[in-house]
C-alpha atoms as a printed R data frame, in Angstrom:
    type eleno elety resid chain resno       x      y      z
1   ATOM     1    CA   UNK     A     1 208.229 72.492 23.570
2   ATOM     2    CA   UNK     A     2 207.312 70.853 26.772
3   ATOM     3    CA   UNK     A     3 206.713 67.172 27.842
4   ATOM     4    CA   UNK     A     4 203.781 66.786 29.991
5   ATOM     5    CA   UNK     A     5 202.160 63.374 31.273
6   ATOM     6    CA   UNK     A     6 198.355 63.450 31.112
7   ATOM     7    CA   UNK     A     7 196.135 61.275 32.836
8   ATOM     8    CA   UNK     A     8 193.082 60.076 31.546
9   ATOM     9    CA   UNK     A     9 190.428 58.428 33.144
10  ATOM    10    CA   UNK     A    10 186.394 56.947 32.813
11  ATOM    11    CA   UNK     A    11 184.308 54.949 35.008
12  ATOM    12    CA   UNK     A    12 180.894 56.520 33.258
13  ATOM    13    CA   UNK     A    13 179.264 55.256 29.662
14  ATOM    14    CA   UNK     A    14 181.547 54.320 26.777
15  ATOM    15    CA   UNK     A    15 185.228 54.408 28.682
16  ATOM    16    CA   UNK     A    16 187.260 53.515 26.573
17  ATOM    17    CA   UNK     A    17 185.307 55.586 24.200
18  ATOM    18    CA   UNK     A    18 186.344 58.529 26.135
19  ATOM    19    CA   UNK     A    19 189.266 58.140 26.408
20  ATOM    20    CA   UNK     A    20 190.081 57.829 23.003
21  ATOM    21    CA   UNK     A    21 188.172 60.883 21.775
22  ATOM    22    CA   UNK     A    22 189.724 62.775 24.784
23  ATOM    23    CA   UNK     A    23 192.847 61.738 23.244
24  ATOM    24    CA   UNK     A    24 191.736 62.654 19.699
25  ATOM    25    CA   UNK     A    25 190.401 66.149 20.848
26  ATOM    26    CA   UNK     A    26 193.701 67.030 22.534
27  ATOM    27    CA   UNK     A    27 195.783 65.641 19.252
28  ATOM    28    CA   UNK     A    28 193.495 68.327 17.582
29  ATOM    29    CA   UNK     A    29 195.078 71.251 19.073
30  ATOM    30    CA   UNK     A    30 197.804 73.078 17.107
31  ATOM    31    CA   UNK     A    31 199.733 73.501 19.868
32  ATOM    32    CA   UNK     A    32 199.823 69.823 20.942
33  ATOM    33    CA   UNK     A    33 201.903 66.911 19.725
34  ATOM    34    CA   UNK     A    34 200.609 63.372 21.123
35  ATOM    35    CA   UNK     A    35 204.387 61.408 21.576
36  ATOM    36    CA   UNK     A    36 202.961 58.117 22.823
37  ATOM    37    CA   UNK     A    37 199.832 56.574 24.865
38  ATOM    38    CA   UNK     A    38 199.815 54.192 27.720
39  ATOM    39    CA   UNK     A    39 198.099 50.689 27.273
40  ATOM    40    CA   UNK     A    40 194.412 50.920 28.929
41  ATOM    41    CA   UNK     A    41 194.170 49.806 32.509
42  ATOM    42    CA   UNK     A    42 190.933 48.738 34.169
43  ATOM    43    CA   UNK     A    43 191.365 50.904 38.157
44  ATOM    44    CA   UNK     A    44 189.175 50.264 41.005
45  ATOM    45    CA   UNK     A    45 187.955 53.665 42.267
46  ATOM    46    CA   UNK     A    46 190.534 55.318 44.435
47  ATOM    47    CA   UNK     A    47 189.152 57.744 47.271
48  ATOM    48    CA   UNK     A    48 185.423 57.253 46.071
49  ATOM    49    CA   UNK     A    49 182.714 54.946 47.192
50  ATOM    50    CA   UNK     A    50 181.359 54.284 43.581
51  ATOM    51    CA   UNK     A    51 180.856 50.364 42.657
52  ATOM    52    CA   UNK     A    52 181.980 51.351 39.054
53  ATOM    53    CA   UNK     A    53 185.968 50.913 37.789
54  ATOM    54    CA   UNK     A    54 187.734 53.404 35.561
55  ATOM    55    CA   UNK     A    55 189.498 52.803 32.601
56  ATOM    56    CA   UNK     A    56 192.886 54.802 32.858
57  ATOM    57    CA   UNK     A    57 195.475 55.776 30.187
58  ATOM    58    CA   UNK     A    58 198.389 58.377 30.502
59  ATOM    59    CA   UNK     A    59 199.213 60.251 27.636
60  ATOM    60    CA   UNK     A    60 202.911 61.661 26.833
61  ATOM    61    CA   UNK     A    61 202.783 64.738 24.990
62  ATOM    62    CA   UNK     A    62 204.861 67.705 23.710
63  ATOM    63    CA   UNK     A    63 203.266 71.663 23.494
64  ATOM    64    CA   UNK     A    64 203.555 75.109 23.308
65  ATOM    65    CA   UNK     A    65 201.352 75.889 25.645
66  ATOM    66    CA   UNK     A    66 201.716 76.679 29.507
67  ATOM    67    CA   UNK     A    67 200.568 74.723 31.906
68  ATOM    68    CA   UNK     A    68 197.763 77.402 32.362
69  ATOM    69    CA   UNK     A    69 196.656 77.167 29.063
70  ATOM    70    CA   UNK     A    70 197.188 73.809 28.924
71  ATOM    71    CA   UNK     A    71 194.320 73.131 31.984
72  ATOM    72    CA   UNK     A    72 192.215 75.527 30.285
73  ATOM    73    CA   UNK     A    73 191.991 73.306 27.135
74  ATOM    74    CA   UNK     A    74 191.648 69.707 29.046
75  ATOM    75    CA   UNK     A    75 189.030 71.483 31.223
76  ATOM    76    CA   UNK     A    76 186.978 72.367 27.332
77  ATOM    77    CA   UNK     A    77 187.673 68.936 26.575
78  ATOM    78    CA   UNK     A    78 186.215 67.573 29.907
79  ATOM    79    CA   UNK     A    79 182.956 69.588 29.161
80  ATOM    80    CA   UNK     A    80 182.801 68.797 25.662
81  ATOM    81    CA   UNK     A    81 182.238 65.060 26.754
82  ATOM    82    CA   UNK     A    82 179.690 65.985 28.949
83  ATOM    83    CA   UNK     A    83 181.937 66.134 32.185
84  ATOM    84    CA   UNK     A    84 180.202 67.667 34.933
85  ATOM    85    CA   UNK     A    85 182.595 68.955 38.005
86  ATOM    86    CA   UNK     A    86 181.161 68.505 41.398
87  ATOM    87    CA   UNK     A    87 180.957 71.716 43.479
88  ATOM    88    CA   UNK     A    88 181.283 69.723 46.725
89  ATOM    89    CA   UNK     A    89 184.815 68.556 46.030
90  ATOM    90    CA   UNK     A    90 183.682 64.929 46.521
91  ATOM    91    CA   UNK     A    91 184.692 62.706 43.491
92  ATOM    92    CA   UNK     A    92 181.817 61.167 41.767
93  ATOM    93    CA   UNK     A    93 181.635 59.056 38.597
94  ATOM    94    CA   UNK     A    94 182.357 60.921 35.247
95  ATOM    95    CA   UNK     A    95 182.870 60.467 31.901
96  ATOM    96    CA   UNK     A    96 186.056 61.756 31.429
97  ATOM    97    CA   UNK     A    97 188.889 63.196 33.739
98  ATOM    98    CA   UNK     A    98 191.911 64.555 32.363
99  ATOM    99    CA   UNK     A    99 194.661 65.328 34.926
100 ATOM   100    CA   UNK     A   100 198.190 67.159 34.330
101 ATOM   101    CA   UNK     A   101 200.451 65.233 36.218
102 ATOM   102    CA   UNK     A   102 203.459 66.697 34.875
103 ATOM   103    CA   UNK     A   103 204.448 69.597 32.915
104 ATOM   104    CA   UNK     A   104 208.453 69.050 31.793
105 ATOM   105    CA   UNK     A   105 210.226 69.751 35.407
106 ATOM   106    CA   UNK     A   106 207.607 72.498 36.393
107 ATOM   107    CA   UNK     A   107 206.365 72.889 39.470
108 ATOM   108    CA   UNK     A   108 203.032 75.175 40.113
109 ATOM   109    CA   UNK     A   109 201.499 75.607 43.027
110 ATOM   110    CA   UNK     A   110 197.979 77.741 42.283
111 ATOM   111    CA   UNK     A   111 194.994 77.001 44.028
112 ATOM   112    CA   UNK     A   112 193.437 75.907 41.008
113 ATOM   113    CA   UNK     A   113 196.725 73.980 39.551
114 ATOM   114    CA   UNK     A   114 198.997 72.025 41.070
115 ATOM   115    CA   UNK     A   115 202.012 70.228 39.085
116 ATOM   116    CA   UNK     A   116 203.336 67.636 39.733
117 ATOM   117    CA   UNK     A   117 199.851 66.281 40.328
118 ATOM   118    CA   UNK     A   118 199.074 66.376 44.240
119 ATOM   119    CA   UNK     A   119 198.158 63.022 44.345
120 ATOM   120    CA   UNK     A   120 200.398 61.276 41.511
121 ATOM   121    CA   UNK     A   121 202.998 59.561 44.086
122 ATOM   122    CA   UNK     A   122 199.475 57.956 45.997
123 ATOM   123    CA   UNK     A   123 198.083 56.193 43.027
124 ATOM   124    CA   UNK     A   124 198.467 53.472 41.568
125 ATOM   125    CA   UNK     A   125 196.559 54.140 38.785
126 ATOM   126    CA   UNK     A   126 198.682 56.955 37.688
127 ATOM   127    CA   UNK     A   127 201.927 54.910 38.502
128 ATOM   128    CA   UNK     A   128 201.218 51.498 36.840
129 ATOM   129    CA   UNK     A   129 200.817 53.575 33.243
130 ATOM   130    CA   UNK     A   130 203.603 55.868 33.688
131 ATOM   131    CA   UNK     A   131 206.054 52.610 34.228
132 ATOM   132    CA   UNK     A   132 205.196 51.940 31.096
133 ATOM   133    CA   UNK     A   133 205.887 55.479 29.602
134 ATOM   134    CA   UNK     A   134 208.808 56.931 31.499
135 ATOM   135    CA   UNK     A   135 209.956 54.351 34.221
136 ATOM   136    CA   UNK     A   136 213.055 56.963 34.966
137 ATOM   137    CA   UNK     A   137 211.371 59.968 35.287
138 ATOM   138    CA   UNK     A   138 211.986 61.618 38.204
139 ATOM   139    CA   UNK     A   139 209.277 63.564 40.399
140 ATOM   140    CA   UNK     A   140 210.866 67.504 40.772
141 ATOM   141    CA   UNK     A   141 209.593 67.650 44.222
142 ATOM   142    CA   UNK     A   142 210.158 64.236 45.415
143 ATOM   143    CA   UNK     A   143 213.174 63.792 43.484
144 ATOM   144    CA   UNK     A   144 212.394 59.839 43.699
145 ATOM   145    CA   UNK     A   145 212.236 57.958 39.628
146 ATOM   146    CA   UNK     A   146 208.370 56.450 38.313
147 ATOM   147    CA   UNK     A   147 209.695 53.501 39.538
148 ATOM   148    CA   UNK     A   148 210.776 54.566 43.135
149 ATOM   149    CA   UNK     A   149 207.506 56.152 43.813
150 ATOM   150    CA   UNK     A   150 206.069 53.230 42.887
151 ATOM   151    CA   UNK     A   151 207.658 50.743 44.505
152 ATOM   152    CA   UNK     A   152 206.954 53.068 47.749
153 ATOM   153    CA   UNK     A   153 203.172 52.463 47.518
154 ATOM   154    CA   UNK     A   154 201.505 51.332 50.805
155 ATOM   155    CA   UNK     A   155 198.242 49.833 49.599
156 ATOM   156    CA   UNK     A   156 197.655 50.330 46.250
157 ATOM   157    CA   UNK     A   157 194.335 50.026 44.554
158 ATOM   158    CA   UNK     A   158 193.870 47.002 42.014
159 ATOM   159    CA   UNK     A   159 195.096 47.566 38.635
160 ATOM   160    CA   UNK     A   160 194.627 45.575 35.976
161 ATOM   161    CA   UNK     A   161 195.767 45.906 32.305
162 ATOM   162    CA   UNK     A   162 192.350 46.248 30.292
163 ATOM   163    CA   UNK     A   163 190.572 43.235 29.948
164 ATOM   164    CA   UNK     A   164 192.548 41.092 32.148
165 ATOM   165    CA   UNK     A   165 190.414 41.430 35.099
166 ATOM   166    CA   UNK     A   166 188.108 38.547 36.089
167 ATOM   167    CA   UNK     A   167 185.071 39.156 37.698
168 ATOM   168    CA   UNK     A   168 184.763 37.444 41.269
């Protein structure tokens, strides 16, 4: 069995709704073992000029399944909750997005999946809830800990833990 780090975010309808039957759907595949979730955080939008915040969770779990397989079945899961991808590569709001950001000490480089996560050392959003999971866990390509990488952060994005944020 592996351990892979999921990232799951809204900024589109119910949220937190989303997220939770993202996390229920995925819980609901044999080959998948939910360990632990992340607390919900409440993300300004990173790299997108939408005026609405995401909710953001990461979620720890153990498979079977390749990373391959494992894409294939958070991609059904995206659609199934009415995700719809943008051909244009520009981020736009959605109801769900479910990221791999890590898949045990793997690293893939495929042009339609890349693990570690691309972006995962850039944003806050992905940092902030894996402190919380796995503080020590190191990057395999960076070789630098959760904490490091975080720590290393230029200008992060606001994060705040889900409904702590007052509105200005």
């Amino acid at each position: 069995m592996t351990i892979a780090y999921l990232s799951l975010g809204s900024n589109k309808g119910d949220r937190i709704g989303y997220i939770q039957q993202a996390t229920s759907l995925l819980s609901a595949i044999d080959a998948v073992s939910i360990v632990r979730t992340s607390a919900f955080y409440e993300t300004e939008p990173w790299n997108m000029s939408s005026e609405k915040w995401f909710v953001n969770a990461i979620v720890e779990i153990k498979t079977k399944l390749s990373a391959r397989e494992l894409l294939t079945e958070c991609q059904r899961i995206e659609r199934q909750l009415g995700r719809v991808h943008n051909e244009s590569g520009v981020y736009a709001d959605r109801t769900i997005d479910i990221d791999i950001l890590f898949f045990g000490k793997e690293i893939i480089n495929e042009p339609d999946l890349i693990v570690p996560h691309k972006f995962v050392h850039l944003r806050a959003f992905t940092l902030v809830p894996m402190l919380e999971l796995s503080p020590d866990f190191e990057h395999p390509v960076l070789h630098k800990t959760i904490s490091e990488l975080h720590n290393d952060l230029e200008n992060p994005e606001m994060v705040f833990l889900y409904g702590t944020r007052v509105e200005m």
